[in-house]
C-alpha positions in Angstrom: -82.4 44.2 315.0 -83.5 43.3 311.3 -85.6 40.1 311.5 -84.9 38.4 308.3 -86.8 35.3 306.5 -85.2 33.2 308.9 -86.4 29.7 306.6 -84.8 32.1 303.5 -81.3 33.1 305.1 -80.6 28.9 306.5 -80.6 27.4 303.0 -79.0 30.8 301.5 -76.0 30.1 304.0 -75.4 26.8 303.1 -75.2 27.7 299.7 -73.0 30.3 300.2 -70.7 27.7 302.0 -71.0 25.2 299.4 -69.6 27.8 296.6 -67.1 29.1 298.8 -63.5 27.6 298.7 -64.0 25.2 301.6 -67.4 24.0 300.6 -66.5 19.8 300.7 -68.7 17.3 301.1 -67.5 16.7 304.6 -67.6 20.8 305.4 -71.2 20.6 304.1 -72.2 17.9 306.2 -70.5 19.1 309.6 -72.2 22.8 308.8 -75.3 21.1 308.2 -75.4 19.0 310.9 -74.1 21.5 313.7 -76.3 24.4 312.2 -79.7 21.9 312.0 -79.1 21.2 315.7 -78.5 25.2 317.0 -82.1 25.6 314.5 -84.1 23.3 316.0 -83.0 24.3 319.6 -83.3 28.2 318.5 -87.2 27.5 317.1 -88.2 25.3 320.3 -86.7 28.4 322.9 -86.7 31.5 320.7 -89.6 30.9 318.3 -89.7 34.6 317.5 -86.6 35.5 317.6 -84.1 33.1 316.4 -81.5 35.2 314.9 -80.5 37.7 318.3 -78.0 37.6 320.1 -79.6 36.1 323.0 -80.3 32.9 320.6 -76.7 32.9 319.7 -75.5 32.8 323.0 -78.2 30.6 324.7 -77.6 27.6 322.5 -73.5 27.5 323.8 -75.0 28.4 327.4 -77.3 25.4 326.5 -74.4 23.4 325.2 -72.2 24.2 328.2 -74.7 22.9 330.6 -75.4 19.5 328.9 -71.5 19.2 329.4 -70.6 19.0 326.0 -66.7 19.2 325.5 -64.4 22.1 324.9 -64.0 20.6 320.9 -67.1 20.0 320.5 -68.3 23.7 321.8 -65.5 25.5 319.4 -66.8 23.5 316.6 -70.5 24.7 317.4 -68.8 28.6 318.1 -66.8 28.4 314.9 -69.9 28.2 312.9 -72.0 30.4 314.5 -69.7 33.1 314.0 -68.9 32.7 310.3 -73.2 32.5 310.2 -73.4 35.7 311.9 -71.0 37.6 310.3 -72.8 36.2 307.0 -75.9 37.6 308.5 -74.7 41.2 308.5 -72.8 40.8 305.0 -75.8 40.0 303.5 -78.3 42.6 305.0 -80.0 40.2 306.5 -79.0 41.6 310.1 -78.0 45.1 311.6 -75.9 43.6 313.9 -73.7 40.6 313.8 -75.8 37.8 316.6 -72.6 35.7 317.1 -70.3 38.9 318.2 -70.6 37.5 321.6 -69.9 34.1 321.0 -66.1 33.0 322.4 -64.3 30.2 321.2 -63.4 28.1 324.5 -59.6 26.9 324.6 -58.6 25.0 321.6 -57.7 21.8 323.1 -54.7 19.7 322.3 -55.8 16.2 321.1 -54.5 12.8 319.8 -56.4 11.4 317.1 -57.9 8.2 317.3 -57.9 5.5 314.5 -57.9 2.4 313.2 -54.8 0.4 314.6 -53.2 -2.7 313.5 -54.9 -5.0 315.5 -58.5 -3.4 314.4 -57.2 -3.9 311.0 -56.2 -7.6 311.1 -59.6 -8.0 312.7 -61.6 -6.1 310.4 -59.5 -7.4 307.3 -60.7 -11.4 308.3 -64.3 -10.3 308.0 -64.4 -8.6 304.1 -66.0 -11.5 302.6 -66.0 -9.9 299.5 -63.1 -9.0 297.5 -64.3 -5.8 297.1 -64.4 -4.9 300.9 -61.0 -6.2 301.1 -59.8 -3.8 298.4 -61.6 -1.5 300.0 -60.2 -1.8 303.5 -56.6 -2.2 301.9 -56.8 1.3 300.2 -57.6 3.1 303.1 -55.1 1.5 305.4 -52.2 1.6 302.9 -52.6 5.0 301.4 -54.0 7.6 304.2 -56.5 8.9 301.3 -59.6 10.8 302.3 -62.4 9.1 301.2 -63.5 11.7 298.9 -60.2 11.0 297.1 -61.2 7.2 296.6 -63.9 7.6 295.6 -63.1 9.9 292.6 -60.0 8.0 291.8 -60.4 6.4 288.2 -58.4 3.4 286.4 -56.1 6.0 284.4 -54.7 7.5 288.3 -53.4 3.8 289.2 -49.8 2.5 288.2 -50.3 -1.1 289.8 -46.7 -1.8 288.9 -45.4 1.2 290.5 -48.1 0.8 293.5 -49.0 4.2 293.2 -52.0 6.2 292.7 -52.8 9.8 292.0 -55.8 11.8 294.2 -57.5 14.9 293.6 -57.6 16.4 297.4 -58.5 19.6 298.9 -58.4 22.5 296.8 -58.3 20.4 293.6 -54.7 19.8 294.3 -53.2 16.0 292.5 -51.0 14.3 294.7 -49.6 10.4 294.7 -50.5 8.1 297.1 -48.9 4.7 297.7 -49.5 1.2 298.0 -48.2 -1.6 299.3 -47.6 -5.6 298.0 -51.3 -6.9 299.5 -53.0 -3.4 298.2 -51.6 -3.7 294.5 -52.1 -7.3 294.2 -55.6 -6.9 295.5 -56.4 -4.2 292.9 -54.7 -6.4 290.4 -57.1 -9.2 290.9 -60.2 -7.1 291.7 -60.0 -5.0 288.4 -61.0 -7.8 285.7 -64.5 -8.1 287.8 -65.3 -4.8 287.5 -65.7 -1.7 284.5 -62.0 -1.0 284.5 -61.8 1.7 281.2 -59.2 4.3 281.9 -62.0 6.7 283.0 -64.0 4.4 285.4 -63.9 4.5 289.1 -61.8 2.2 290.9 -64.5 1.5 293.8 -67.9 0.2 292.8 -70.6 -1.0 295.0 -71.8 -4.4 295.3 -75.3 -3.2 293.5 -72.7 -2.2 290.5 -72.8 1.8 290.5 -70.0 3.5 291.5 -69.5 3.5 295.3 -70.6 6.9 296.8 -69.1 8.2 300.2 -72.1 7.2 302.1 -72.2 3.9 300.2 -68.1 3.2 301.5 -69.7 4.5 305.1 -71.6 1.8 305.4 -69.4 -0.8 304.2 -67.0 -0.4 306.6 -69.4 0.6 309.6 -71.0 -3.2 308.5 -67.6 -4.5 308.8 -66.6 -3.0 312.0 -69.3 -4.0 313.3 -69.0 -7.7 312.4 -65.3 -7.4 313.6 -66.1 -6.1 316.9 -64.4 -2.6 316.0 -65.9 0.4 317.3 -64.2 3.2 316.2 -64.3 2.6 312.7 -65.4 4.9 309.8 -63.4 5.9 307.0 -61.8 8.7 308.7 -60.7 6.7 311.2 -58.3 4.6 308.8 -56.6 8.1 308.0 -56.5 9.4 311.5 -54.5 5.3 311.9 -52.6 6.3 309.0 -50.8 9.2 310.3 -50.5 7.9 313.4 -49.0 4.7 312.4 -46.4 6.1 310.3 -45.6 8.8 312.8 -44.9 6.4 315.6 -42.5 4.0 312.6 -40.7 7.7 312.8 -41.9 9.1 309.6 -40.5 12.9 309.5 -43.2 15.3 309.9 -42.5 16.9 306.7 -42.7 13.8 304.6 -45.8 12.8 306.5 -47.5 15.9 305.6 -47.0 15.2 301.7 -48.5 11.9 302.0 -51.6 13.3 303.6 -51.9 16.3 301.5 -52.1 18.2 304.6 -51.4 22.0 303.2 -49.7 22.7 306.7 -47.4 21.1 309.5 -49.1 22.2 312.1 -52.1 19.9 310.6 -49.7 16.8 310.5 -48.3 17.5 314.0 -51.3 16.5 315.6 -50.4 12.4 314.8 -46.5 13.2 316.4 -48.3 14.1 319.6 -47.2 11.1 322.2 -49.9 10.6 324.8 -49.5 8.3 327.9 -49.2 5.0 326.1 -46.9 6.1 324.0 -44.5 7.9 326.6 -44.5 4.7 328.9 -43.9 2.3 326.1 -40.5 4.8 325.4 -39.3 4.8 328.7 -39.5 0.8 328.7 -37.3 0.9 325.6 -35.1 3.3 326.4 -35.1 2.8 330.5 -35.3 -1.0 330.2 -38.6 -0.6 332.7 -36.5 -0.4 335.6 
């Protein structure tokens, strides 16, 4: 097999994710993250040899071992196999090194999120009115972060309580808010640049907020508020499963997500345990 610049071919990958159509911030920092952890295990136990086959497969043996979840094993596989087939592509191997490499089961999971008692809790400590705007956006609208962050002055209608959100694939959608979101935004706009073209979300230094910036804001919060799961994502994982439990239809649900398919959205109608025993007590009367 072809031993390529292996220091060469790491960053070349990565670029060639970034340009490609699914090259996000949040794609560039899973790839980054799961591929910096096979590279650092590959240098330690193949030193000379990190791009076989035998390197491929002895990081998901070495992942199985250390009991690592079905997910989080398909994650690692998906990767490796869209790096080896790059490998080959590009010359830089004569044989594709993840061609051995099987995705385990694709398991069936609820996702967790923010709920509405994390919320209220996290909600009574934002001290400052722009963590409370902050907090309200993401609970009220679903958005990715990505989206807040880019939104600007000139997306918002704060008498319509609407917004629009550049999402995946550059596509514009409208998001929605509700009384205590618009009337935050309403109050919170004088304090801040508010020209059509500035950004809505600023952080407390006065520069626009960035996505590690909002990271950290709520993270601080959460912690204050005794809320452990709580990141960004989580508020939009709490989103779709809030609505879908109110019986949003799936269809709709998917539209205010800006998921591009159902079967996306149907992960937050999945009922788990909880939710089937607190059915039958409605519909059974618990007896």
């Amino acid at each position: 097999m072809m031993q390529a610049d292996d220091r060469v071919s790491r960053q070349a990958f990565l670029d060639a994710v970034a340009a490609g159509k699914v090259g996000s911030d949040d794609t560039m920092r899973w790839y980054r993250q799961l591929l910096g952890q096979f590279w650092q295990w590959a240098d330690r136990e193949y030193p000379e040899s990190q791009l076989t086959r035998a390197a491929f497969n002895g990081f998901i043996a070495h992942l199985k071992r250390e009991e690592r979840s079905m997910a989080t094993v398909r994650g690692y596989a998906v990767v490796l196999r869209r790096y080896g087939r790059w490998l080959v592509e590009e010359g830089l191997a004569d044989k594709d090194p993840a061609r051995n490499v099987a995705y385990p089961p694709k398991v069936r999971r609820v996702p967790k999120g923010v709920t509405p008692a994390d919320f209220e809790k996290l909600l009574g400590q934002a001290q400052q009115q722009r963590d409370r705007v902050l907090l309200l956006l993401l609970w009220e609208t679903g958005a990715r972060a990505d989206e807040l962050i880019g939104l600007t002055w000139q997306a918002v209608d704060l008498d319509k309580r609407r917004a629009w959100v550049t999402g995946k694939g550059s596509k514009d959608r409208p998001v929605f808010l509700c009384v205590d979101g618009a009337a935050a935004l309403r109050d919170y706009r004088p304090t801040i640049p508010h020209n059509a073209a500035d950004r809505v979300l600023w952080a407390l230094d006065g520069t626009p907020l960035t996505y590690w910036g909002m990271y950290l804001a709520v993270k601080r919060i959460g912690n204050k508020a005794g809320v452990e799961r709580c990141n960004p994502h989580a508020f939009r994982h709490g989103f779709g499963r809030r609505l879908s439990k109110n019986g949003c239809p799936t269809l709709v649900l998917q539209d205010l997500m800006g998921h591009a398919s159902p079967d996306v959205t149907r992960l937050y109608t999945f009922l788990d345990e909880e939710d089937l025993a607190q059915l039958h007590e409605r519909y059974a009367g618990g007896e």
